[in-house]
DODOLO-175683 format. One record per residue (C-alpha): x, y, z. Coordinates in pm, whole numbers, plus 50000, padded with zeros to 5 digits. Last residue first. Layout:
DODOLO-175683
XYZ;...
end
This chain:
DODOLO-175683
205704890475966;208374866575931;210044869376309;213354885276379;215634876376653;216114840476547;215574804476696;216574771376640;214574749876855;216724734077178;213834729177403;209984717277292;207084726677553;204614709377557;201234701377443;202014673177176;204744698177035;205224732677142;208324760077065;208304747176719;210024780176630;207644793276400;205014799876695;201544783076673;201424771877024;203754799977181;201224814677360;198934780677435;202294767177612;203104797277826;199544791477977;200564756078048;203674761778207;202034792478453;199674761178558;202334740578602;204704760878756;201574770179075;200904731979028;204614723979136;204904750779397;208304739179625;210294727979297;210184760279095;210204779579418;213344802179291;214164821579575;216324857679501;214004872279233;214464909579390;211084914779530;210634880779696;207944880179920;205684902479643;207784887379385;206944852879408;209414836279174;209354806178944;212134794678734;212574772978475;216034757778300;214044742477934;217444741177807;218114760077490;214464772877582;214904789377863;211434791078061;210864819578374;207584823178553;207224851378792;204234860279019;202784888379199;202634915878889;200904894478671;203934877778505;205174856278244;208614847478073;209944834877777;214064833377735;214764823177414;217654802477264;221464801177163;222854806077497;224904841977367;223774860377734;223484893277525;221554881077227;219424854577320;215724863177185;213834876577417;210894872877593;208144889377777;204254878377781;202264899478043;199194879578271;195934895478394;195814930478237;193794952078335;191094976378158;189715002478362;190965030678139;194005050978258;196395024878104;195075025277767;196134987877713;198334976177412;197384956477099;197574981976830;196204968176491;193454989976407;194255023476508;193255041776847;191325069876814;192355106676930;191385124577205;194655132977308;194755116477640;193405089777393;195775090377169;199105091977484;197345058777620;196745038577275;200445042677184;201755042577543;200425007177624;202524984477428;205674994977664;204074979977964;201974974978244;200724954378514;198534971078739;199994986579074;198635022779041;200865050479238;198875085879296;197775114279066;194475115678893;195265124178574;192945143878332;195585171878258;199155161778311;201045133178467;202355099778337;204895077578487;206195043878373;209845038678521;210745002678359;211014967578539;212594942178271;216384946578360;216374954078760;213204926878761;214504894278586;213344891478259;216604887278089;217244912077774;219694939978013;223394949578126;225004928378348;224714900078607;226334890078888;222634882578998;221964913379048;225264934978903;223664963478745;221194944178577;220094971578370;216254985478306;214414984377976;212925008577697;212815041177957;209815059078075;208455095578192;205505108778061;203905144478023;200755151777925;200835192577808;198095218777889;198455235978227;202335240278193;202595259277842;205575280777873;207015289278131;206275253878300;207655237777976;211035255478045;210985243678404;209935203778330;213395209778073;215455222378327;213905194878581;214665170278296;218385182278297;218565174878671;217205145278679;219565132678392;222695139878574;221205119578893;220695095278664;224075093578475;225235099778815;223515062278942;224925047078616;228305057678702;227965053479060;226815015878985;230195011478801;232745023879104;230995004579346;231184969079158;234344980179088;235244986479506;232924953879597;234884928779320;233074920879058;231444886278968;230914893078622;228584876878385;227224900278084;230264904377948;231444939177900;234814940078129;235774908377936;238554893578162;235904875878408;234084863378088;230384851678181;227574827378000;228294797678184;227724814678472;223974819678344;221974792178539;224474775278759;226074808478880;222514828378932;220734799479123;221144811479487;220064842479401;222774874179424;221134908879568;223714934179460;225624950679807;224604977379943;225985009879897;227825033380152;228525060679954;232215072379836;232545066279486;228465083079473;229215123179463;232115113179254;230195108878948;227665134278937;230245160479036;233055142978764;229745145978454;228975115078356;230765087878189;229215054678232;229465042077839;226415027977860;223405034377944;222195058678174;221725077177892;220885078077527;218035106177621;215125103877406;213005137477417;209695128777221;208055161377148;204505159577080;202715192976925;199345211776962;199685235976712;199095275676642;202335278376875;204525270476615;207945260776765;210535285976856;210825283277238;209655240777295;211895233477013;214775255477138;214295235377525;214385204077318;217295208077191;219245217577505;217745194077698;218945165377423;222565184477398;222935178477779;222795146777787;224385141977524;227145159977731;228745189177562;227265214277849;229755190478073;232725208177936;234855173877783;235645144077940;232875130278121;233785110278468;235005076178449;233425040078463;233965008478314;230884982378346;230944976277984;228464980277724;229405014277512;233105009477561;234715033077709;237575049377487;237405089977606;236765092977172;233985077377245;231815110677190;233895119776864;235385154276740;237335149176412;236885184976299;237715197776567;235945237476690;234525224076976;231175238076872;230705229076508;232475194976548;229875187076866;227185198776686;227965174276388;228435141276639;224905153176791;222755156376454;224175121176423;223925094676097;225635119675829;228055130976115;229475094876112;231105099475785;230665069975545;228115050675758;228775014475727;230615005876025;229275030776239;226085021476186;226564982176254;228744992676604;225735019776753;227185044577006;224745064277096;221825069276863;221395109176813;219365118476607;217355156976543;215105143476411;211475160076199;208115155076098;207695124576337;206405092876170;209285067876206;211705096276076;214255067575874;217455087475923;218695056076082;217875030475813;216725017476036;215595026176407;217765033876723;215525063276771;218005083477035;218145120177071;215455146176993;212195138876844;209465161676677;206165160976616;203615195176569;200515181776605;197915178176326;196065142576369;198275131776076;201275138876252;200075123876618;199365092676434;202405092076311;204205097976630;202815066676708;203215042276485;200895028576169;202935012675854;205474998575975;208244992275792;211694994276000;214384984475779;216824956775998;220354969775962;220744957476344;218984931176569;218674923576913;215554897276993;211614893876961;211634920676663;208564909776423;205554937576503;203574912276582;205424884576843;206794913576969;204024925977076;202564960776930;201604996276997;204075010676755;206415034576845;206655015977187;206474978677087;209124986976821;210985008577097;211174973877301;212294951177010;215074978876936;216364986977298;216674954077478;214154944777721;211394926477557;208214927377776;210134960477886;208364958778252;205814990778460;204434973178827;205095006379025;203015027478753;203355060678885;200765089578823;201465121078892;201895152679162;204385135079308;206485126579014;207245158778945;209075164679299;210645131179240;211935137078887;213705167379064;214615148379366;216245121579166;218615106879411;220455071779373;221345053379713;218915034679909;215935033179640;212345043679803;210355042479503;210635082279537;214345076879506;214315067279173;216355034479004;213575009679101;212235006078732;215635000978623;216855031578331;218755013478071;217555039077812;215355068577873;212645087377721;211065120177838;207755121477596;206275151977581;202285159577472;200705188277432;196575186577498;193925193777266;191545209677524;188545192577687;191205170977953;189885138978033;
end
Protein backbone atom coordinates (compact mmCIF):
# COMPACT_ATOMS: atom_id res chain seq x y z
CA UNK A 1 0.00 0.00 0.00
CA UNK A 2 1.20 3.12 -1.22
CA UNK A 3 1.88 5.90 2.04
CA UNK A 4 0.95 8.82 -0.25
CA UNK A 5 -2.63 9.84 -1.25
CA UNK A 6 -2.55 8.32 -4.52
CA UNK A 7 -4.30 9.71 -8.06
CA UNK A 8 -6.54 7.68 -9.37
CA UNK A 9 -7.76 7.21 -13.37
CA UNK A 10 -10.25 5.19 -14.48
CA UNK A 11 -9.93 4.17 -18.44
CA UNK A 12 -13.47 2.87 -19.10
CA UNK A 13 -14.72 1.05 -21.98
CA UNK A 14 -17.88 -0.24 -23.47
CA UNK A 15 -18.37 -3.57 -25.32
CA UNK A 16 -14.80 -4.34 -24.77
CA UNK A 17 -14.58 -8.73 -24.49
CA UNK A 18 -12.34 -9.76 -21.85
CA UNK A 19 -10.18 -11.66 -24.55
CA UNK A 20 -10.09 -8.66 -26.98
CA UNK A 21 -6.06 -7.79 -26.09
CA UNK A 22 -3.27 -9.28 -27.51
CA UNK A 23 -1.41 -9.84 -24.29
CA UNK A 24 -4.23 -12.56 -23.51
CA UNK A 25 -2.92 -14.05 -26.51
CA UNK A 26 -5.94 -13.02 -29.06
CA UNK A 27 -5.14 -14.09 -32.85
CA UNK A 28 -5.98 -10.94 -34.50
CA UNK A 29 -6.61 -7.56 -32.54
CA UNK A 30 -3.33 -5.62 -31.35
CA UNK A 31 -3.09 -3.42 -28.37
CA UNK A 32 0.59 -3.12 -27.93
CA UNK A 33 0.27 0.07 -26.12
CA UNK A 34 -2.33 -1.33 -23.49
CA UNK A 35 0.00 -4.33 -23.64
CA UNK A 36 3.20 -2.61 -22.76
CA UNK A 37 1.17 -1.07 -19.65
CA UNK A 38 -0.31 -4.02 -18.90
CA UNK A 39 2.88 -5.76 -18.21
CA UNK A 40 4.01 -4.01 -15.54
CA UNK A 41 0.27 -4.62 -13.77
CA UNK A 42 -2.07 -6.60 -12.55
CA UNK A 43 -4.54 -8.59 -14.87
CA UNK A 44 -7.53 -10.20 -13.72
CA UNK A 45 -7.94 -13.10 -16.47
CA UNK A 46 -11.24 -14.34 -14.76
CA UNK A 47 -12.89 -10.36 -14.76
CA UNK A 48 -17.30 -10.81 -15.96
CA UNK A 49 -20.16 -7.93 -16.17
CA UNK A 50 -22.45 -9.99 -13.65
CA UNK A 51 -25.04 -7.98 -15.71
CA UNK A 52 -23.70 -7.18 -19.05
CA UNK A 53 -25.51 -4.40 -20.51
CA UNK A 54 -24.32 -0.89 -19.85
CA UNK A 55 -26.75 0.65 -17.17
CA UNK A 56 -27.20 -2.41 -14.64
CA UNK A 57 -23.38 -2.89 -14.98
CA UNK A 58 -22.27 0.93 -14.36
CA UNK A 59 -24.87 0.80 -11.36
CA UNK A 60 -22.79 -2.09 -9.89
CA UNK A 61 -19.68 0.00 -10.82
CA UNK A 62 -20.53 3.55 -9.46
CA UNK A 63 -21.92 1.94 -6.72
CA UNK A 64 -20.48 -1.20 -5.26
CA UNK A 65 -23.66 -3.14 -5.52
CA UNK A 66 -25.60 -6.33 -7.08
CA UNK A 67 -28.10 -5.98 -9.07
CA UNK A 68 -30.40 -7.53 -7.03
CA UNK A 69 -29.55 -4.17 -4.61
CA UNK A 70 -29.04 -1.42 -6.36
CA UNK A 71 -32.49 -2.30 -8.53
CA UNK A 72 -31.28 -2.47 -12.38
CA UNK A 73 -31.17 -6.38 -13.25
CA UNK A 74 -32.11 -5.56 -17.02
CA UNK A 75 -31.93 -2.50 -19.83
CA UNK A 76 -33.73 0.38 -18.85
CA UNK A 77 -34.01 4.13 -19.85
CA UNK A 78 -35.49 7.45 -18.12
CA UNK A 79 -34.92 5.56 -14.90
CA UNK A 80 -33.59 8.53 -12.09
CA UNK A 81 -30.57 7.24 -10.59
CA UNK A 82 -30.84 7.77 -6.60
CA UNK A 83 -28.26 6.47 -4.84
CA UNK A 84 -27.20 7.77 -2.18
CA UNK A 85 -23.37 6.45 -1.70
CA UNK A 86 -21.21 5.83 -5.20
CA UNK A 87 -17.98 6.06 -5.95
CA UNK A 88 -16.84 9.13 -7.23
CA UNK A 89 -18.66 10.44 -4.28
CA UNK A 90 -16.77 9.05 -1.98
CA UNK A 91 -13.70 10.25 -3.66
CA UNK A 92 -15.47 13.99 -3.48
CA UNK A 93 -16.04 14.04 0.02
CA UNK A 94 -12.65 12.45 0.79
CA UNK A 95 -11.15 15.69 -1.09
CA UNK A 96 -10.01 14.64 -4.60
CA UNK A 97 -10.41 16.47 -7.42
CA UNK A 98 -13.32 14.19 -9.59
CA UNK A 99 -14.03 14.50 -12.86
CA UNK A 100 -15.46 12.29 -15.79
CA UNK A 101 -15.14 12.50 -19.42
CA UNK A 102 -17.35 10.64 -21.93
CA UNK A 103 -20.03 8.17 -21.29
CA UNK A 104 -22.23 7.95 -17.80
CA UNK A 105 -25.33 6.58 -19.36
CA UNK A 106 -27.13 7.67 -16.06
CA UNK A 107 -30.51 9.70 -15.56
CA UNK A 108 -31.46 12.34 -15.88
CA UNK A 109 -28.28 12.59 -17.94
CA UNK A 110 -26.73 15.67 -16.49
CA UNK A 111 -27.29 13.91 -13.17
CA UNK A 112 -23.14 14.15 -11.92
CA UNK A 113 -23.38 10.75 -9.92
CA UNK A 114 -20.91 12.22 -7.40
CA UNK A 115 -18.13 13.68 -9.54
CA UNK A 116 -17.75 17.56 -9.30
CA UNK A 117 -17.93 17.92 -12.82
CA UNK A 118 -18.96 16.06 -16.81
CA UNK A 119 -17.97 16.62 -19.52
CA UNK A 120 -20.88 13.81 -21.22
CA UNK A 121 -20.89 12.18 -23.79
CA UNK A 122 -23.43 9.05 -23.97
CA UNK A 123 -23.29 7.74 -27.51
CA UNK A 124 -26.07 7.39 -29.19
CA UNK A 125 -28.87 6.96 -26.64
CA UNK A 126 -32.73 6.58 -28.53
CA UNK A 127 -34.94 7.68 -25.07
CA UNK A 128 -32.54 10.88 -24.75
CA UNK A 129 -32.67 11.86 -27.97
CA UNK A 130 -36.21 11.72 -28.12
CA UNK A 131 -36.91 13.93 -25.36
CA UNK A 132 -34.01 16.23 -25.24
CA UNK A 133 -34.97 19.54 -26.94
CA UNK A 134 -31.57 20.19 -28.57
CA UNK A 135 -29.20 17.37 -28.31
CA UNK A 136 -26.23 19.70 -27.38
CA UNK A 137 -28.00 20.27 -23.94
CA UNK A 138 -27.38 16.35 -23.16
CA UNK A 139 -23.57 16.18 -24.93
CA UNK A 140 -20.47 18.25 -24.11
CA UNK A 141 -19.26 16.23 -27.36
CA UNK A 142 -22.29 17.08 -29.87
CA UNK A 143 -21.49 21.03 -28.80
CA UNK A 144 -17.64 20.69 -29.49
CA UNK A 145 -18.21 19.19 -32.54
CA UNK A 146 -20.63 22.39 -33.76
CA UNK A 147 -17.95 24.77 -32.32
CA UNK A 148 -15.16 23.12 -34.26
CA UNK A 149 -16.61 22.09 -37.59
CA UNK A 150 -18.04 25.23 -37.92
CA UNK A 151 -22.15 23.51 -38.66
CA UNK A 152 -24.46 24.18 -36.72
CA UNK A 153 -26.32 20.93 -37.22
CA UNK A 154 -23.18 18.75 -36.76
CA UNK A 155 -24.20 15.13 -35.54
CA UNK A 156 -22.00 11.91 -34.81
CA UNK A 157 -24.66 9.57 -36.67
CA UNK A 158 -25.05 11.73 -39.09
CA UNK A 159 -22.67 8.79 -41.34
CA UNK A 160 -26.26 6.66 -40.63
CA UNK A 161 -24.94 3.44 -38.71
CA UNK A 162 -26.94 2.38 -36.43
CA UNK A 163 -25.64 2.30 -32.89
CA UNK A 164 -26.26 -1.75 -32.52
CA UNK A 165 -25.72 -3.25 -35.77
CA UNK A 166 -22.95 -5.19 -37.19
CA UNK A 167 -22.46 -2.47 -40.14
CA UNK A 168 -19.16 -1.27 -40.54
CA UNK A 169 -17.35 1.76 -42.30
CA UNK A 170 -14.48 3.87 -41.60
CA UNK A 171 -15.03 7.43 -39.61
CA UNK A 172 -16.23 10.17 -41.57
CA UNK A 173 -14.94 13.21 -40.54
CA UNK A 174 -10.88 14.27 -39.53
CA UNK A 175 -10.16 11.47 -37.17
CA UNK A 176 -9.12 14.18 -34.25
CA UNK A 177 -13.19 14.55 -34.24
CA UNK A 178 -13.53 10.99 -33.14
CA UNK A 179 -15.12 10.49 -29.63
CA UNK A 180 -12.54 8.79 -29.24
CA UNK A 181 -10.49 11.18 -29.65
CA UNK A 182 -12.41 14.05 -27.90
CA UNK A 183 -12.28 11.76 -24.49
CA UNK A 184 -8.14 11.80 -24.75
CA UNK A 185 -8.31 15.07 -25.61
CA UNK A 186 -10.30 16.06 -22.50
CA UNK A 187 -8.73 14.35 -20.29
CA UNK A 188 -5.24 15.24 -21.33
CA UNK A 189 -6.54 19.35 -20.46
CA UNK A 190 -7.83 17.99 -17.12
CA UNK A 191 -4.74 16.21 -16.24
CA UNK A 192 -2.61 19.91 -17.51
CA UNK A 193 -4.80 22.56 -15.78
CA UNK A 194 -6.20 20.81 -12.81
CA UNK A 195 -5.31 21.81 -9.19
CA UNK A 196 -2.33 20.24 -8.28
CA UNK A 197 -2.89 20.92 -4.37
CA UNK A 198 -5.33 17.70 -4.79
CA UNK A 199 -5.25 14.23 -5.22
CA UNK A 200 -7.94 13.78 -7.97
CA UNK A 201 -9.84 10.70 -9.88
CA UNK A 202 -10.53 11.09 -13.41
CA UNK A 203 -12.84 8.58 -14.87
CA UNK A 204 -12.15 8.59 -18.74
CA UNK A 205 -15.24 6.64 -20.31
CA UNK A 206 -14.72 5.98 -23.84
CA UNK A 207 -18.23 5.12 -25.79
CA UNK A 208 -16.22 2.83 -27.98
CA UNK A 209 -15.84 -0.27 -29.32
CA UNK A 210 -19.39 -0.28 -29.29
CA UNK A 211 -21.42 0.41 -31.66
CA UNK A 212 -21.66 2.18 -34.51
CA UNK A 213 -18.18 0.47 -35.93
CA UNK A 214 -16.74 3.48 -37.52
CA UNK A 215 -13.19 4.00 -36.80
CA UNK A 216 -10.73 5.74 -38.21
CA UNK A 217 -10.09 4.15 -42.41
CA UNK A 218 -6.16 3.07 -41.08
CA UNK A 219 -7.68 1.30 -38.06
CA UNK A 220 -10.23 -0.11 -40.17
CA UNK A 221 -8.64 -1.42 -43.16
CA UNK A 222 -5.59 -2.66 -41.43
CA UNK A 223 -8.00 -5.78 -40.37
CA UNK A 224 -10.47 -6.27 -43.99
CA UNK A 225 -7.69 -8.20 -45.11
CA UNK A 226 -6.43 -10.56 -42.08
CA UNK A 227 -6.77 -13.98 -41.94
CA UNK A 228 -9.37 -14.38 -39.02
CA UNK A 229 -10.80 -17.32 -37.61
CA UNK A 230 -13.86 -18.16 -37.75
CA UNK A 231 -16.55 -17.46 -34.49
CA UNK A 232 -16.67 -20.53 -32.29
CA UNK A 233 -20.53 -21.77 -32.89
CA UNK A 234 -21.89 -24.47 -29.99
CA UNK A 235 -23.81 -27.06 -31.01
CA UNK A 236 -26.83 -25.63 -29.09
CA UNK A 237 -26.72 -21.91 -30.27
CA UNK A 238 -29.66 -22.30 -33.12
CA UNK A 239 -32.14 -24.23 -30.85
CA UNK A 240 -31.53 -22.07 -27.88
CA UNK A 241 -31.61 -18.39 -29.23
CA UNK A 242 -32.44 -18.84 -33.10
CA UNK A 243 -35.65 -18.06 -32.33
CA UNK A 244 -34.57 -14.84 -31.25
CA UNK A 245 -32.73 -13.70 -34.77
CA UNK A 246 -33.82 -11.50 -37.91
CA UNK A 247 -31.55 -12.33 -40.95
CA UNK A 248 -32.85 -8.89 -42.60
CA UNK A 249 -32.33 -6.89 -39.32
CA UNK A 250 -28.60 -6.05 -39.51
CA UNK A 251 -28.96 -5.29 -35.53
CA UNK A 252 -30.61 -8.37 -34.28
CA UNK A 253 -28.95 -10.17 -31.99
CA UNK A 254 -29.06 -13.58 -34.17
CA UNK A 255 -27.25 -13.49 -37.40
CA UNK A 256 -25.67 -16.15 -39.16
CA UNK A 257 -23.32 -13.91 -41.35
CA UNK A 258 -21.71 -14.69 -44.11
CA UNK A 259 -17.54 -15.09 -43.65
CA UNK A 260 -16.71 -11.65 -45.74
CA UNK A 261 -19.52 -9.54 -43.22
CA UNK A 262 -18.73 -11.44 -40.49
CA UNK A 263 -15.03 -10.14 -41.41
CA UNK A 264 -15.89 -6.79 -42.26
CA UNK A 265 -17.80 -6.21 -38.62
CA UNK A 266 -15.13 -7.78 -36.29
CA UNK A 267 -12.50 -5.32 -38.00
CA UNK A 268 -14.63 -2.59 -36.97
CA UNK A 269 -14.73 -3.47 -33.43
CA UNK A 270 -11.09 -4.80 -33.56
CA UNK A 271 -9.97 -0.89 -35.02
CA UNK A 272 -12.18 0.67 -32.57
CA UNK A 273 -9.66 -1.14 -30.23
CA UNK A 274 -6.71 -0.77 -31.83
CA UNK A 275 -7.91 3.10 -32.15
CA UNK A 276 -8.48 3.14 -28.51
CA UNK A 277 -4.95 1.69 -27.59
CA UNK A 278 -3.46 4.17 -29.10
CA UNK A 279 -5.31 7.14 -27.56
CA UNK A 280 -4.83 5.52 -24.02
CA UNK A 281 -1.05 5.28 -24.69
CA UNK A 282 -1.36 9.26 -25.39
CA UNK A 283 -3.14 9.60 -22.38
CA UNK A 284 -0.68 6.78 -20.16
CA UNK A 285 2.15 9.40 -21.81
CA UNK A 286 0.62 12.63 -20.58
CA UNK A 287 0.15 11.12 -17.04
CA UNK A 288 3.81 9.88 -17.20
CA UNK A 289 4.88 13.71 -17.57
CA UNK A 290 3.14 14.50 -15.16
CA UNK A 291 2.51 12.54 -12.10
CA UNK A 292 3.58 8.80 -13.04
CA UNK A 293 4.85 7.49 -9.57
CA UNK A 294 1.63 8.39 -7.76
CA UNK A 295 -1.63 7.57 -9.68
CA UNK A 296 -3.62 3.82 -9.66
CA UNK A 297 -4.59 3.28 -12.85
CA UNK A 298 -7.32 0.76 -14.11
CA UNK A 299 -8.41 -0.47 -17.19
CA UNK A 300 -12.13 -2.08 -17.60
CA UNK A 301 -15.14 -1.99 -19.71
CA UNK A 302 -19.08 -2.64 -18.47
CA UNK A 303 -19.45 -5.92 -20.68
CA UNK A 304 -17.89 -7.65 -23.67
CA UNK A 305 -19.77 -8.31 -27.29
CA UNK A 306 -20.68 -11.43 -28.83
CA UNK A 307 -19.15 -10.64 -31.94
CA UNK A 308 -20.62 -13.43 -33.74
CA UNK A 309 -20.00 -16.61 -31.07
CA UNK A 310 -22.66 -18.39 -31.18
CA UNK A 311 -24.15 -16.37 -34.21
CA UNK A 312 -24.71 -14.13 -31.73
CA UNK A 313 -24.56 -10.31 -31.27
CA UNK A 314 -23.98 -7.64 -29.14
CA UNK A 315 -24.07 -8.33 -25.22
CA UNK A 316 -26.66 -9.28 -21.76
CA UNK A 317 -26.09 -13.27 -22.15
CA UNK A 318 -23.57 -14.75 -19.88
CA UNK A 319 -21.68 -16.46 -22.24
CA UNK A 320 -17.88 -15.50 -22.06
CA UNK A 321 -17.14 -12.88 -25.24
CA UNK A 322 -20.23 -10.80 -23.60
CA UNK A 323 -19.78 -11.29 -19.75
CA UNK A 324 -15.77 -11.53 -19.60
CA UNK A 325 -14.45 -7.86 -19.00
CA UNK A 326 -10.65 -6.48 -19.17
CA UNK A 327 -9.97 -5.87 -15.30
CA UNK A 328 -6.50 -4.43 -14.90
CA UNK A 329 -5.06 -2.34 -12.21
CA UNK A 330 -1.49 -1.04 -11.85
CA UNK A 331 0.10 1.69 -9.80
CA UNK A 332 1.70 2.06 -6.43
CA UNK A 333 1.19 -0.99 -4.02
CA UNK A 334 0.60 -3.55 -6.89
CA UNK A 335 2.36 -6.42 -7.33
CA UNK A 336 2.22 -7.00 -11.01
CA UNK A 337 1.39 -10.35 -12.62
CA UNK A 338 -2.09 -12.14 -13.87
CA UNK A 339 -4.46 -13.31 -10.78
CA UNK A 340 -7.19 -15.88 -11.79
CA UNK A 341 -9.89 -15.09 -8.99
CA UNK A 342 -13.24 -14.39 -9.95
CA UNK A 343 -14.02 -10.87 -10.25
CA UNK A 344 -16.21 -8.24 -11.13
CA UNK A 345 -17.69 -4.85 -11.58
CA UNK A 346 -18.82 -4.70 -7.67
CA UNK A 347 -15.29 -4.76 -6.74
CA UNK A 348 -13.86 -1.40 -7.99
CA UNK A 349 -15.71 0.71 -5.39
CA UNK A 350 -14.11 -0.93 -2.32
CA UNK A 351 -10.72 -1.61 -4.42
CA UNK A 352 -9.95 2.05 -5.83
CA UNK A 353 -10.93 3.33 -1.54
CA UNK A 354 -8.71 1.35 -0.24
CA UNK A 355 -5.77 1.93 -2.70
CA UNK A 356 -6.74 5.29 -1.48
CA UNK A 357 -6.84 4.70 2.00
CA UNK A 358 -10.17 5.40 2.36
CA UNK A 359 -13.06 3.29 4.12
CA UNK A 360 -15.44 1.42 2.51
CA UNK A 361 -19.21 2.51 3.10
CA UNK A 362 -21.86 0.59 4.56
CA UNK A 363 -23.76 -0.99 1.94
CA UNK A 364 -21.12 -1.94 -0.77
CA UNK A 365 -21.06 -5.60 -1.40
CA UNK A 366 -18.03 -6.04 -3.69
CA UNK A 367 -14.52 -7.61 -2.96
CA UNK A 368 -11.26 -5.47 -2.58
CA UNK A 369 -9.57 -7.44 -5.10
CA UNK A 370 -5.98 -7.04 -3.77
CA UNK A 371 -7.06 -8.34 -0.32
CA UNK A 372 -7.11 -12.11 0.24
CA UNK A 373 -10.68 -12.38 0.03
CA UNK A 374 -12.14 -14.77 -2.88
CA UNK A 375 -14.94 -15.30 -4.14
CA UNK A 376 -16.35 -18.84 -4.51
CA UNK A 377 -19.36 -18.53 -6.86
CA UNK A 378 -20.55 -14.96 -8.97
CA UNK A 379 -24.37 -14.38 -9.56
CA UNK A 380 -25.01 -12.77 -13.22
CA UNK A 381 -28.27 -12.21 -14.85
CA UNK A 382 -30.18 -10.19 -16.89
CA UNK A 383 -33.24 -9.26 -17.58
CA UNK A 384 -34.26 -10.03 -21.41
CA UNK A 385 -33.79 -7.06 -23.26
CA UNK A 386 -31.72 -7.76 -26.32
CA UNK A 387 -32.71 -11.46 -27.07
CA UNK A 388 -36.72 -10.16 -26.48
CA UNK A 389 -37.61 -14.03 -24.76
CA UNK A 390 -39.61 -12.46 -22.13
CA UNK A 391 -37.55 -13.80 -19.05
CA UNK A 392 -34.16 -13.86 -17.20
CA UNK A 393 -31.15 -15.38 -17.91
CA UNK A 394 -29.34 -16.37 -14.32
CA UNK A 395 -26.11 -17.66 -14.38
CA UNK A 396 -23.21 -18.84 -11.99
CA UNK A 397 -19.63 -19.25 -12.09
CA UNK A 398 -16.37 -19.74 -10.12
CA UNK A 399 -14.11 -19.27 -12.77
CA UNK A 400 -14.04 -23.27 -13.85
CA UNK A 401 -17.62 -23.84 -14.19
CA UNK A 402 -20.73 -22.40 -15.96
CA UNK A 403 -24.31 -22.80 -15.07
CA UNK A 404 -26.86 -21.22 -17.34
CA UNK A 405 -31.01 -21.12 -16.35
CA UNK A 406 -33.61 -19.24 -18.74
CA UNK A 407 -36.39 -18.68 -17.07
CA UNK A 408 -39.13 -18.27 -19.93
CA UNK A 409 -38.14 -21.87 -20.36
CA UNK A 410 -36.04 -23.29 -17.75
CA UNK A 411 -33.34 -24.18 -21.16
CA UNK A 412 -29.97 -24.92 -18.83
CA UNK A 413 -26.67 -25.14 -19.65
CA UNK A 414 -23.57 -26.25 -18.04
CA UNK A 415 -20.05 -25.56 -19.30
CA UNK A 416 -16.56 -26.39 -18.11
CA UNK A 417 -14.65 -23.57 -19.14
CA UNK A 418 -11.22 -24.59 -18.38
CA UNK A 419 -11.74 -27.57 -21.30
CA UNK A 420 -14.09 -25.52 -22.89
CA UNK A 421 -13.00 -21.86 -23.00
CA UNK A 422 -15.44 -20.65 -25.49
CA UNK A 423 -18.83 -22.41 -24.09
CA UNK A 424 -18.90 -24.77 -27.11
CA UNK A 425 -20.13 -28.31 -25.06
CA UNK A 426 -23.00 -28.02 -23.01
CA UNK A 427 -22.62 -31.13 -20.40
CA UNK A 428 -26.00 -30.40 -18.93
CA UNK A 429 -26.94 -34.06 -19.50
CA UNK A 430 -23.37 -35.80 -19.06
CA UNK A 431 -22.85 -34.14 -15.18
CA UNK A 432 -26.26 -34.43 -13.63
CA UNK A 433 -25.12 -33.88 -9.90
CA UNK A 434 -22.46 -31.28 -11.07
CA UNK A 435 -26.23 -29.23 -12.60
CA UNK A 436 -27.78 -30.17 -9.62
CA UNK A 437 -25.73 -28.92 -7.22
CA UNK A 438 -25.10 -25.48 -9.30
CA UNK A 439 -29.35 -25.77 -9.53
CA UNK A 440 -29.68 -25.76 -6.00
CA UNK A 441 -27.37 -22.92 -5.14
CA UNK A 442 -29.19 -20.80 -7.87
CA UNK A 443 -32.34 -21.74 -5.99
CA UNK A 444 -31.39 -20.26 -2.37
CA UNK A 445 -30.36 -16.84 -4.51
CA UNK A 446 -33.39 -16.23 -5.98
CA UNK A 447 -35.51 -17.70 -2.95
CA UNK A 448 -37.05 -14.55 -1.80
CA UNK A 449 -36.98 -12.79 -5.23
CA UNK A 450 -40.24 -10.80 -6.43
CA UNK A 451 -40.48 -12.79 -9.38
CA UNK A 452 -41.55 -16.11 -7.81
CA UNK A 453 -38.45 -17.44 -9.31
CA UNK A 454 -38.74 -20.56 -6.50
CA UNK A 455 -41.61 -22.46 -5.30
CA UNK A 456 -41.45 -25.75 -3.10
CA UNK A 457 -37.53 -25.62 -3.71
CA UNK A 458 -37.43 -25.11 -7.33
CA UNK A 459 -37.15 -23.32 -9.74
CA UNK A 460 -40.48 -21.72 -11.29
CA UNK A 461 -40.30 -20.80 -15.36
CA UNK A 462 -42.43 -18.39 -17.18
CA UNK A 463 -42.68 -15.54 -14.11
CA UNK A 464 -43.30 -12.17 -15.31
CA UNK A 465 -40.34 -10.33 -14.95
CA UNK A 466 -39.04 -6.64 -15.23
CA UNK A 467 -35.74 -4.82 -15.56
CA UNK A 468 -36.11 -2.83 -12.49
CA UNK A 469 -36.49 -4.19 -9.03
CA UNK A 470 -38.54 -2.24 -5.99
CA UNK A 471 -35.75 -1.28 -3.93
Amino acid sequence: MTTTTPNVLVIFTDQWRGDCLSIEGHPVVRTPFIDRWASGARRFTRAYSANPTCVPARASLMTGQTAQTHGRIGYQDGVPWTYETTLAGEFSRAGYRTHAIGKLHVYPERHTLGFESVELHDGYLHFARRHAADLAEIDDYVAWLRTVSGRADADYAEHGVDCNSTVARPWDKPEWQHPTNWVTQRAVEFLRTRDRERPFFLFASYHRPHPPYDPPAWAFEQYLNTDMPRPPVGDWAHGMWGAGGNPADPASPYLELPPEQSRRTRAGYYGHMTHIDQQVNRLLEVLAEEHADDTVVLFASDHGELMGDHHLYRKSLPYEGSARIPFILGGPGIEPGTDDRVVELRDVMPTLLGLAGLGTPDGVEGLDVLSDARRTWLHGEHTDHVMREGGSVQWLTDGRWKYVWRSSDGWEQLFDLAADPDDLHDLSEGEPDRLASCRAMLIDRLRDRPEGFVAQDALVTGRPVSPILAR
